[in-house]
N, C-alpha and C positions, 0 to 999 in steps of 0.2 A: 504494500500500500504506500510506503515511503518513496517506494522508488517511482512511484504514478506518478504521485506530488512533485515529486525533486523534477522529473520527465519533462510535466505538465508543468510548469514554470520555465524550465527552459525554454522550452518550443514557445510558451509565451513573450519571453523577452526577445529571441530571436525572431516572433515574427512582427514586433513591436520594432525593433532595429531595421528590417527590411521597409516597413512600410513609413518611416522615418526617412531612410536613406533615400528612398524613393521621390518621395516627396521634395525633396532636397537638391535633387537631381533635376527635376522640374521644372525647379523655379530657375534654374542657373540661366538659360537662354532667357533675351525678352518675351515679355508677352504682348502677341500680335494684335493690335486693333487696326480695325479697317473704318473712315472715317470719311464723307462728303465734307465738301468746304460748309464751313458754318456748323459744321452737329458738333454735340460734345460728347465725351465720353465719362463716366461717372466712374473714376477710380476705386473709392470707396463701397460704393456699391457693386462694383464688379465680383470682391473676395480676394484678389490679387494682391492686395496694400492692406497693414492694419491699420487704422484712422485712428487719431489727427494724425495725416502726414505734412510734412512739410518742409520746404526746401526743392520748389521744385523746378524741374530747369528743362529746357529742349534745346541741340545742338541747334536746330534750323528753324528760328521761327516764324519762319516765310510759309514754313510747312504747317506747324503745330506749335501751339502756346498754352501755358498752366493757365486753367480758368476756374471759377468759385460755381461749382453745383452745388445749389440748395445748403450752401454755408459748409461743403466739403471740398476736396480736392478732382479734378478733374482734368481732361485737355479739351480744346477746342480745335477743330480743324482749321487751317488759313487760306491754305492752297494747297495744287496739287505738289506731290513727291514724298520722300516714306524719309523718316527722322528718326530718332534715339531722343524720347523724355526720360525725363527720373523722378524718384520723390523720398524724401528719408520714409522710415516708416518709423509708426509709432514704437517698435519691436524690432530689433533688428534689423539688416544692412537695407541701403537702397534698393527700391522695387524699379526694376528698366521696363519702360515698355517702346516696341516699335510703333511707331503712327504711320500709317499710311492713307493720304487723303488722295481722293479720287475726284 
């Protein structure tokens, strides 16, 4: 019966580590939004950032610029071509996300 427990704990933590590392894994590349000029996108509400972020910045922002949703963090489209934004997170490193306006 011990050795169930002792078994059954293992396999727990090691599937607690897998789906951990996974996750982790995931978030390494940006995350892609596709965006018409003028729409914005709701960072916060997406799941991808934890909120309040802040700090937030776009290479090109001819492309894409941080804009205020609903007193959160978000982008707004500008114009066409695909950008790299950022934003600190509330938790943890910078969330990158790709914009791409069409």
């Amino acid at each position: 019966m011990r050795q169930r427990v002792l078994l059954a704990g293992i396999a727990l933590v090691f599937g607690v580590f897998l789906v951990t590392a996974h996750h982790g894994y995931a978030q390494d590349g940006p995350f892609p939004v596709e965006l018409r000029s003028g729409e914005t996108f709701d960072a916060c509400a997406s799941g991808e950032i934890v909120c309040p972020a802040r700090a937030p910045i776009c290479d090109d922002p001819k492309v894409a610029v941080p804009a205020d949703v609903n007193g959160k963090l978000g982008f707004r489209g500008v114009g066409p071509g695909t950008t790299l934004c950022s934003a600190a997170s509330a938790v943890g490193p910078r969330r990158v996300f790709r914009i791409t306006v069409r």
